[in-house]
ZADO-1210 file (C-alpha; in nm, 4 decimals, padded with zeros to 6 digits):
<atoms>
<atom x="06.2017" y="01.1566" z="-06.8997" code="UNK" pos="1"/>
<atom x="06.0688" y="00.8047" z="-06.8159" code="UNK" pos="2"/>
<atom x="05.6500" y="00.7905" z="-06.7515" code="UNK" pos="3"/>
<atom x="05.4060" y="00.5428" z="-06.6185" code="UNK" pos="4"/>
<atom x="05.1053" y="00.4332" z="-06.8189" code="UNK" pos="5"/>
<atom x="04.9382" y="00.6812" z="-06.5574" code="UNK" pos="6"/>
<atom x="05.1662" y="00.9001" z="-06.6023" code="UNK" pos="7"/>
<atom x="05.1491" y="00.9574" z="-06.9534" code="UNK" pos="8"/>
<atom x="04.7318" y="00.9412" z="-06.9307" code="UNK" pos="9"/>
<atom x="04.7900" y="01.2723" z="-06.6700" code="UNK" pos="10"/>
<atom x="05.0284" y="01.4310" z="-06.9403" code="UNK" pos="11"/>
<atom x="04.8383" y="01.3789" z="-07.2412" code="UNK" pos="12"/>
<atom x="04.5643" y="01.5881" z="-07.0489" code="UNK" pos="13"/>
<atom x="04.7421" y="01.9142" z="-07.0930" code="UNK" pos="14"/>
<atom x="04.7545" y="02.1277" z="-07.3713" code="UNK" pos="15"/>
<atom x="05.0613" y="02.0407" z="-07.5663" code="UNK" pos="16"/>
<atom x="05.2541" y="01.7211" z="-07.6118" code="UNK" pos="17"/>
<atom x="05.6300" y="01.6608" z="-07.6316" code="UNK" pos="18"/>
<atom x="05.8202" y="01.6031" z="-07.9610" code="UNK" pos="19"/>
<atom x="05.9098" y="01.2716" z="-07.9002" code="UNK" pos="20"/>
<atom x="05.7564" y="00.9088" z="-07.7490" code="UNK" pos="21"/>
<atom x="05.8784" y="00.5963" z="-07.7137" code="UNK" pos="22"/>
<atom x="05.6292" y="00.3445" z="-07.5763" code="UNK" pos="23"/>
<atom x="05.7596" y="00.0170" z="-07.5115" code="UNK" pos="24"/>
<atom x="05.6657" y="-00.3140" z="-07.3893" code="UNK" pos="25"/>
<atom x="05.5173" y="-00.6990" z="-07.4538" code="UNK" pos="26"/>
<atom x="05.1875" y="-00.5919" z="-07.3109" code="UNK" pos="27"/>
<atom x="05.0131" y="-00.6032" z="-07.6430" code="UNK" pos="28"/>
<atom x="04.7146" y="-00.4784" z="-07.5069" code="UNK" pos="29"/>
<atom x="04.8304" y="-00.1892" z="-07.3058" code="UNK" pos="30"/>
<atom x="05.0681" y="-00.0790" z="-07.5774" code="UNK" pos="31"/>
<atom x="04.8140" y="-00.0740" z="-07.8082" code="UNK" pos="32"/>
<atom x="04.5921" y="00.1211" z="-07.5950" code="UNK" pos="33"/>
<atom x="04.8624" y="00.3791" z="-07.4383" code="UNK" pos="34"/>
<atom x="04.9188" y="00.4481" z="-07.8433" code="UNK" pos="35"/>
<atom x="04.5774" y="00.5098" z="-07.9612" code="UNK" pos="36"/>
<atom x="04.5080" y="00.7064" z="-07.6781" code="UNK" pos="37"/>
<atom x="04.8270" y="00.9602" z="-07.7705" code="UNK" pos="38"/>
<atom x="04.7375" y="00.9241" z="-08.1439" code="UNK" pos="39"/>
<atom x="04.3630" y="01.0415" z="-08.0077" code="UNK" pos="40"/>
<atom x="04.4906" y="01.3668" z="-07.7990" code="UNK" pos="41"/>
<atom x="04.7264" y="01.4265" z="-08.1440" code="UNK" pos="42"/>
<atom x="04.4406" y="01.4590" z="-08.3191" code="UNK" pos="43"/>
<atom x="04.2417" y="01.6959" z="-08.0894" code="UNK" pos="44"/>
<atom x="04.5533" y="01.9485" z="-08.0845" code="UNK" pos="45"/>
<atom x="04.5340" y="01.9588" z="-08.4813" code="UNK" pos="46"/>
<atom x="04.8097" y="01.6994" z="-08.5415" code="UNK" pos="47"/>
<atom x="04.5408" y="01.5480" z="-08.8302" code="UNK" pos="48"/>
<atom x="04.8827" y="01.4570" z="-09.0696" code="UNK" pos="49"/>
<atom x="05.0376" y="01.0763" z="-08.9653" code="UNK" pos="50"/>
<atom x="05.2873" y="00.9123" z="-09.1695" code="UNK" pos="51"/>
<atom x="05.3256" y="00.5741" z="-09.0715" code="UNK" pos="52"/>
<atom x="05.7298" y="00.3699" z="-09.0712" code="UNK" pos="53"/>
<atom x="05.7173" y="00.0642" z="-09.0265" code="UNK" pos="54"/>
<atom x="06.1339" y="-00.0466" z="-08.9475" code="UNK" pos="55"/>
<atom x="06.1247" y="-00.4001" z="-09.0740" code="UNK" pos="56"/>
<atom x="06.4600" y="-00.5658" z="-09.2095" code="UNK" pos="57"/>
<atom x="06.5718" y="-00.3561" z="-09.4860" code="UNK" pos="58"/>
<atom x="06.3812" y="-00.0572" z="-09.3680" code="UNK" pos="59"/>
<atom x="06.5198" y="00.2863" z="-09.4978" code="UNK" pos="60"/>
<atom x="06.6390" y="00.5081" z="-09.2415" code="UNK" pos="61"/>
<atom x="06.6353" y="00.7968" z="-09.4216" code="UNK" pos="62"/>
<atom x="06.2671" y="00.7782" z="-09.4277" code="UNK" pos="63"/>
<atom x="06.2582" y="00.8855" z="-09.0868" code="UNK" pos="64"/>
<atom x="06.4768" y="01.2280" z="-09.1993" code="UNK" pos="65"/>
<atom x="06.2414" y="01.2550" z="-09.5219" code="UNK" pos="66"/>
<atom x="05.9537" y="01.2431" z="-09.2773" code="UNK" pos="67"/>
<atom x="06.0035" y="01.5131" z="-09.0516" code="UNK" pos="68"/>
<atom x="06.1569" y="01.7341" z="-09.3298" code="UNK" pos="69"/>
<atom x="05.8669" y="01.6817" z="-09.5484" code="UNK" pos="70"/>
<atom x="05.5961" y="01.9678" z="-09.5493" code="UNK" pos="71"/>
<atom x="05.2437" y="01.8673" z="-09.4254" code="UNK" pos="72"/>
<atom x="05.0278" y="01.8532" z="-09.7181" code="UNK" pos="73"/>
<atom x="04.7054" y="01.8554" z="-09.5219" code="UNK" pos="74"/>
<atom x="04.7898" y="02.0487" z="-09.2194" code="UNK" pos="75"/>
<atom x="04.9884" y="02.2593" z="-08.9608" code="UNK" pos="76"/>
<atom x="05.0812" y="01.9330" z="-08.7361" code="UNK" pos="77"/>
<atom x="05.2053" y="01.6192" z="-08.8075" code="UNK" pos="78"/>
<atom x="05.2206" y="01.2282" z="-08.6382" code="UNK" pos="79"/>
<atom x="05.5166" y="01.0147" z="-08.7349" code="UNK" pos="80"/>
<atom x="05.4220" y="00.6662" z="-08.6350" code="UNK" pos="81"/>
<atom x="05.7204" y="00.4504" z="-08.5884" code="UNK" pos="82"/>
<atom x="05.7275" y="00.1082" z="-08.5172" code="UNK" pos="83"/>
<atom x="06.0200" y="-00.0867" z="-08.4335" code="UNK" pos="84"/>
<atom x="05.8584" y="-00.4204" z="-08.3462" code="UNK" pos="85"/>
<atom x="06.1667" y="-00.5931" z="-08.1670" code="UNK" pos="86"/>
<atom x="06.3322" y="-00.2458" z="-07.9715" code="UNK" pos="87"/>
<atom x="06.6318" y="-00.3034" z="-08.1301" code="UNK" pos="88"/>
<atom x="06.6848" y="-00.0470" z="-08.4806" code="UNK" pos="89"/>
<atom x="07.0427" y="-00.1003" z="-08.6343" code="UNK" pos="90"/>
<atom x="07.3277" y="00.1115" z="-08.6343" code="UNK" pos="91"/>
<atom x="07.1855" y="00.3433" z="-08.8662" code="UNK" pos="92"/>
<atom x="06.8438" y="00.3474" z="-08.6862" code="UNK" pos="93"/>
<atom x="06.9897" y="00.4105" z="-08.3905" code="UNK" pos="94"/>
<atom x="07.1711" y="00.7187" z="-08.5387" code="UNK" pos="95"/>
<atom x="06.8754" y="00.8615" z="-08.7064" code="UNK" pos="96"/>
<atom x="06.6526" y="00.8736" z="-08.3894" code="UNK" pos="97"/>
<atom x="06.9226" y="01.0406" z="-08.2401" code="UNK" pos="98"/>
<atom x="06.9554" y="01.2586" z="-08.4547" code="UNK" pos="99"/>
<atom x="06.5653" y="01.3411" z="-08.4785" code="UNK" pos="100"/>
<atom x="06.5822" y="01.4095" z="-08.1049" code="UNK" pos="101"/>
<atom x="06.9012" y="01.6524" z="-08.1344" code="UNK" pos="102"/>
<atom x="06.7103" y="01.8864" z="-08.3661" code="UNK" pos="103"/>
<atom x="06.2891" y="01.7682" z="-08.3144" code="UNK" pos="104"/>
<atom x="06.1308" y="01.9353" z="-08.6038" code="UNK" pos="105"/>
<atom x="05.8396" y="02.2282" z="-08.5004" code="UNK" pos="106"/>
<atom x="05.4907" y="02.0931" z="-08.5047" code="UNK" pos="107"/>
<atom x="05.5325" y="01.7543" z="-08.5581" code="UNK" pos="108"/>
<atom x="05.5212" y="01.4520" z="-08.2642" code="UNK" pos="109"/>
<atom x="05.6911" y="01.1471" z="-08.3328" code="UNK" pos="110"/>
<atom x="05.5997" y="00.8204" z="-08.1724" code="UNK" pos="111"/>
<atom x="05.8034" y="00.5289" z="-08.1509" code="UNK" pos="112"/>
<atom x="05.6317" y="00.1511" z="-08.0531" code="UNK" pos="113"/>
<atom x="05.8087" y="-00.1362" z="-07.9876" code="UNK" pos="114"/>
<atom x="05.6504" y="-00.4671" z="-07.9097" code="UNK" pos="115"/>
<atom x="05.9345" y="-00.6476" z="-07.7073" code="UNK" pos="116"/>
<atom x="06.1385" y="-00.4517" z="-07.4652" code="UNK" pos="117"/>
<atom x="06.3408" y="-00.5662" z="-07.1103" code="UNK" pos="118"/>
<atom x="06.6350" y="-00.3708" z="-06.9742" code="UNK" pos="119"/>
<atom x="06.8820" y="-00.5196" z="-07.2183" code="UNK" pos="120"/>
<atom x="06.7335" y="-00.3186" z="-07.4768" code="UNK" pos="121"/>
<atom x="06.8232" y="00.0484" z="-07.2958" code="UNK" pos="122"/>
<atom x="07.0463" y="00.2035" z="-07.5151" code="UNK" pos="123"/>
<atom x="07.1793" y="00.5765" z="-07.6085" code="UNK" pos="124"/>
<atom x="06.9270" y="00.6188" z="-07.8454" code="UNK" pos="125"/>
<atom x="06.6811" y="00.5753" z="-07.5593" code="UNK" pos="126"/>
<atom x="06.8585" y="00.8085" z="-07.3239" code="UNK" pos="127"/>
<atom x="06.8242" y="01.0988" z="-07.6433" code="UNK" pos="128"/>
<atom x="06.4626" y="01.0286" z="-07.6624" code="UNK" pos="129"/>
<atom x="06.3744" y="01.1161" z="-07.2975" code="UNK" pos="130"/>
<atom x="06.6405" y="01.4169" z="-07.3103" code="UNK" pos="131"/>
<atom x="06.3735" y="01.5434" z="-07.6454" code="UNK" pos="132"/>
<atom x="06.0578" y="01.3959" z="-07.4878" code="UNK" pos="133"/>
<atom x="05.9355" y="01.0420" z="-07.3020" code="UNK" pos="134"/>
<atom x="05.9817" y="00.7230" z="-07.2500" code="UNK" pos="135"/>
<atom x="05.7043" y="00.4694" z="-07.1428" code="UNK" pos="136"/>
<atom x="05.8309" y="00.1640" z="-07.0431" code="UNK" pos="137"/>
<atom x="05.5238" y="-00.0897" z="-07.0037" code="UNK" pos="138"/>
<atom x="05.5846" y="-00.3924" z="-06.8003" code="UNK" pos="139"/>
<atom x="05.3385" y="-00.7081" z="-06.7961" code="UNK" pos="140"/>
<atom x="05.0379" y="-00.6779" z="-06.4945" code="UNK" pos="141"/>
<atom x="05.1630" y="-00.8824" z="-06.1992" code="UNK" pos="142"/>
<atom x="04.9024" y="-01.1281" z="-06.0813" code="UNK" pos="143"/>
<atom x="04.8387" y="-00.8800" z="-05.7524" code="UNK" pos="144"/>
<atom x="04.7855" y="-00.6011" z="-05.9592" code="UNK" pos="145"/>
<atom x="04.5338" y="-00.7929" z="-06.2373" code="UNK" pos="146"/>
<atom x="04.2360" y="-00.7782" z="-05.9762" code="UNK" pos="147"/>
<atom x="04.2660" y="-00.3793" z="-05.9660" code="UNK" pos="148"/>
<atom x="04.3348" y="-00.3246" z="-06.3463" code="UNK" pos="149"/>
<atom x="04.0133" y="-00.5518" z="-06.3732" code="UNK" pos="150"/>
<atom x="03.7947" y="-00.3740" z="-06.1050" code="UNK" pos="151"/>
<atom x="03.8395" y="00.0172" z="-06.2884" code="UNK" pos="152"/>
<atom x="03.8052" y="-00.1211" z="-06.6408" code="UNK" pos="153"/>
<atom x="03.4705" y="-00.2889" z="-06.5433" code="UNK" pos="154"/>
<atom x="03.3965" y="00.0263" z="-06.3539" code="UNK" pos="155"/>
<atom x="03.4624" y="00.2182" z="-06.6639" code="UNK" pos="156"/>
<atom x="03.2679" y="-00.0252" z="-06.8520" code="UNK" pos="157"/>
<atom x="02.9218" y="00.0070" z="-06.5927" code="UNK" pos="158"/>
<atom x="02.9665" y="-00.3225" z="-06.4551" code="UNK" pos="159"/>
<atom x="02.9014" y="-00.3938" z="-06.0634" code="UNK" pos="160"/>
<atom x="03.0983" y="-00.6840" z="-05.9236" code="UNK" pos="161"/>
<atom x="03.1917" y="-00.8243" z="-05.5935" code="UNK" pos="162"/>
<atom x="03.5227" y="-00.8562" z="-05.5413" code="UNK" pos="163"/>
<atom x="03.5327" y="-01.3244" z="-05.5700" code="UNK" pos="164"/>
<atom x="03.3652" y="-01.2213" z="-05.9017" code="UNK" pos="165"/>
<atom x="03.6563" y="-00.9534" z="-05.9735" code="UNK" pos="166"/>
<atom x="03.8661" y="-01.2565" z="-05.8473" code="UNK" pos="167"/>
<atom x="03.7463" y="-01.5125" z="-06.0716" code="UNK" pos="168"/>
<atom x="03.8101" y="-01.3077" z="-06.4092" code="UNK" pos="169"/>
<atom x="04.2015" y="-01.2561" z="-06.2749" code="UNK" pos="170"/>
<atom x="04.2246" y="-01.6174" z="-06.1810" code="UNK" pos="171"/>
<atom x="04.1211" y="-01.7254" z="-06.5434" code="UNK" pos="172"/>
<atom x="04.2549" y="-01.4550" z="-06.7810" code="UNK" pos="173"/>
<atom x="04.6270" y="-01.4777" z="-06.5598" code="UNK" pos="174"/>
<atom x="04.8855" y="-01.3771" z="-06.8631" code="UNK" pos="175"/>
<atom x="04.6188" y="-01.3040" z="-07.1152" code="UNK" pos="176"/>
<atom x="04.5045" y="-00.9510" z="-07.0543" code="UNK" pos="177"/>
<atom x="04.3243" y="-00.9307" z="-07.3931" code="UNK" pos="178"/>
<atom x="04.1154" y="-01.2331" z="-07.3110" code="UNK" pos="179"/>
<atom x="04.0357" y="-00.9986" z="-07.0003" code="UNK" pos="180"/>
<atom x="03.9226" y="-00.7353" z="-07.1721" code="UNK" pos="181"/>
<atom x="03.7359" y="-00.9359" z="-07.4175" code="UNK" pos="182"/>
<atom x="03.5372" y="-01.1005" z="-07.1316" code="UNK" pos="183"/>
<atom x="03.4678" y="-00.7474" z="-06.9680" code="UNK" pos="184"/>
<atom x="03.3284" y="-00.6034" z="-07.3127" code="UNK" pos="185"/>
<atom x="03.1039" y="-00.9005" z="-07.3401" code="UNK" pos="186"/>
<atom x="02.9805" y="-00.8643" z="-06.9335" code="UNK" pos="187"/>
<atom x="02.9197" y="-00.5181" z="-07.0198" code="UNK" pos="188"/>
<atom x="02.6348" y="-00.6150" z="-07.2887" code="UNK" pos="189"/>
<atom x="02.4904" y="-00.9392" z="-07.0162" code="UNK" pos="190"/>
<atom x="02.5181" y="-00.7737" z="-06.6742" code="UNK" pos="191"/>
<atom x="02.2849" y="-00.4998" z="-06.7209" code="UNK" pos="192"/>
<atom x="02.2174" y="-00.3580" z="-06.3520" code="UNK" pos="193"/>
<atom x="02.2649" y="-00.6406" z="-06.1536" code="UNK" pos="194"/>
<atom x="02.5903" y="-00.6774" z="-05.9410" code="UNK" pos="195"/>
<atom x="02.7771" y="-00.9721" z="-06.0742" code="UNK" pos="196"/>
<atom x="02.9181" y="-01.2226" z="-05.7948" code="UNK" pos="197"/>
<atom x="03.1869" y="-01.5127" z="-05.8447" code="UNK" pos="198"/>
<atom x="02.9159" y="-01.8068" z="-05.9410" code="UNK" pos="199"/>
<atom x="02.7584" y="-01.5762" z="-06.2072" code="UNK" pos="200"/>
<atom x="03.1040" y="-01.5193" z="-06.3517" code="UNK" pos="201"/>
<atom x="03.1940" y="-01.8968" z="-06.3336" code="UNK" pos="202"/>
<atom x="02.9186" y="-01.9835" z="-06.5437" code="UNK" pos="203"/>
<atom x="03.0060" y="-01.6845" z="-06.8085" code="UNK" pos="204"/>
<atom x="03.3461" y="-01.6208" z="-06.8263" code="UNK" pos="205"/>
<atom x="03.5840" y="-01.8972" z="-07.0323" code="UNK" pos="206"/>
<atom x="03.9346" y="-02.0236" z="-06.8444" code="UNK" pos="207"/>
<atom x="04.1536" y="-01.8283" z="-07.0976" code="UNK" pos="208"/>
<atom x="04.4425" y="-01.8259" z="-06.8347" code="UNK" pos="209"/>
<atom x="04.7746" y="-01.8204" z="-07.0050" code="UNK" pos="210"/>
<atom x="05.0823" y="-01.9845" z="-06.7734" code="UNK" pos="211"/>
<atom x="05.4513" y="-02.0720" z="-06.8027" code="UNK" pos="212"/>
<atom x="05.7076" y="-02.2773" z="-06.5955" code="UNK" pos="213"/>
<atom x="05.8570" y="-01.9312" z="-06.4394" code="UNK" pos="214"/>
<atom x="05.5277" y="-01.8807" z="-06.3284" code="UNK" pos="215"/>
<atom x="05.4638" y="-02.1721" z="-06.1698" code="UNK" pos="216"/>
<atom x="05.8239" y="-02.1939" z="-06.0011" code="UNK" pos="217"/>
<atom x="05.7572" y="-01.7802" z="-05.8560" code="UNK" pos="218"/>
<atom x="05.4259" y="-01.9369" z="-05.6935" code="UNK" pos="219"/>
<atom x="05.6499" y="-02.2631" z="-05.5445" code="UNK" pos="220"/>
<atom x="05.8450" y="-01.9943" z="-05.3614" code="UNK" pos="221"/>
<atom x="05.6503" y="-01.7717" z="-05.2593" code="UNK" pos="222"/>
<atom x="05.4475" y="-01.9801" z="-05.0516" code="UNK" pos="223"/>
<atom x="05.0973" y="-01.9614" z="-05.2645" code="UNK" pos="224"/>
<atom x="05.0389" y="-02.3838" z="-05.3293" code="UNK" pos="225"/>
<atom x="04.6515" y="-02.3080" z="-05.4339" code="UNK" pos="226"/>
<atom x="04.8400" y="-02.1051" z="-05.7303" code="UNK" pos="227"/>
<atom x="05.0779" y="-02.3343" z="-05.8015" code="UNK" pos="228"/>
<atom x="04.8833" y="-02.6172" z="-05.8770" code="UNK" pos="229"/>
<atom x="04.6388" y="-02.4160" z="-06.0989" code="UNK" pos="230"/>
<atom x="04.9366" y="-02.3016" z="-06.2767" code="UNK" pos="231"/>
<atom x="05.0422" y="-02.7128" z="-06.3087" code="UNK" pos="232"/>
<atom x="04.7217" y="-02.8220" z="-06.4291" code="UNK" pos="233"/>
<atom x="04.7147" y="-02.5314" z="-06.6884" code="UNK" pos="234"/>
<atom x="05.0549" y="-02.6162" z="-06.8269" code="UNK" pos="235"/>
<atom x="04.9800" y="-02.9822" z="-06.8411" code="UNK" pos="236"/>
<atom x="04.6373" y="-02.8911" z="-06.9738" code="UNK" pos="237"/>
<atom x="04.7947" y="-02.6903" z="-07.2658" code="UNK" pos="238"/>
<atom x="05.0655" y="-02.9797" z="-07.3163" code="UNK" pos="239"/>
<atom x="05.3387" y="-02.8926" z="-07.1253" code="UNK" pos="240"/>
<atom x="05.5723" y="-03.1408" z="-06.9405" code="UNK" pos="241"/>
<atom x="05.5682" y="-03.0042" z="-06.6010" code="UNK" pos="242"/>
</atoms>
């Protein structure tokens, strides 16, 4: 099956987790954090054993077959960590995954990662990993949907905002969400109690927005000129010939 990032949080509430995961996508930052969580709940239902495979160029495929025939030496449950940075395993990749999923091994969970991912990538070995378990595909914020992803994780955090404060952080962390969350973690240890508004955030929070030309021609059409020329001045800013 295919999950959301929410999705997967709601699963990974329950009491058991499926043989198979393949988390996917060039948010760094929400890869990372969708992974550590699962790792996290595989460790509180006794999965304490993780192997990790890293499938570089020249990578052994047969690793992945040793791994989930191997005996835990430590305990009942196993993790195998895969990563496949670029989405894209060989021939023989391919056919060991599918394989895996055909016949998943009893207590054991593997997770798959992949750090670049867009719809070319789909492929059979995808379709046998949501047949065994899930597949997360995770898709870059949209600038709408920044303000909201930055409102809950300062609400997680403690922090009171208004929303031209919320505003502010989206306008100047646009395409960098770990610049984002680095600017929330510091707020978190300077706002104390007060409730931060947009001048307050202007004076503490660096322009770490990160634009590109598609960017700036999405904001020509749709309309939004007050974008569009931020997005200019950042790309000539950071060099660019616009």
């Amino acid at each position: 099956m295919s999950l959301s990032l929410s999705q997967l949080r709601q699963q990974l509430a329950g009491d058991a987790l499926k043989p198979v995961y393949f988390l996917a996508g060039e948010e760094h930052l929400l890869l990372i954090e969708a992974s550590d969580a699962l790792r996290a709940r595989a460790r509180e239902l006794g999965y304490l054993e993780r192997e990790i495979l890293d499938a570089e160029s020249g990578f052994d495929w047969d690793d992945l077959a040793r791994a989930a025939s191997g005996m835990s030496l430590f305990a009942s449950r196993k993790l195998i960590d895969l990563r496949v940075p670029t989405g894209k395993p060989n021939k023989d990749g391919a056919a060991a995954i599918i394989e895996y999923c055909e016949r998943p091994p009893p207590d054991t969970v593997l997770l798959i990662t992949a750090t670049q991912w867009s719809k070319q990538h789909h492929a059979a070995w995808v379709d046998a990993v949501e047949a065994a378990g899930a597949f997360v595909p995770i898709a870059p914020l949209r600038p709408d949907d920044l303000p909201a992803w930055i409102g809950q994780r300062m609400a997680a955090r403690g922090i009171k905002a208004s929303r031209d404060a919320i505003d502010v952080l989206a306008e100047r962390s646009e395409g960098n969400l770990l610049a984002a969350a680095q600017e929330i973690d510091k707020l978190a240890l300077l706002a104390g109690d007060r409730v931060l508004d947009a001048a307050t955030l202007e004076d503490l929070v660096a322009d770490s927005a990160r634009y590109d030309a598609f960017k700036l021609t999405d904001a020509a059409l749709a309309g939004d000129a007050a974008r569009a020329l931020r997005i200019a001045a950042g790309l000539r800013a950071e060099g660019e010939q616009v």
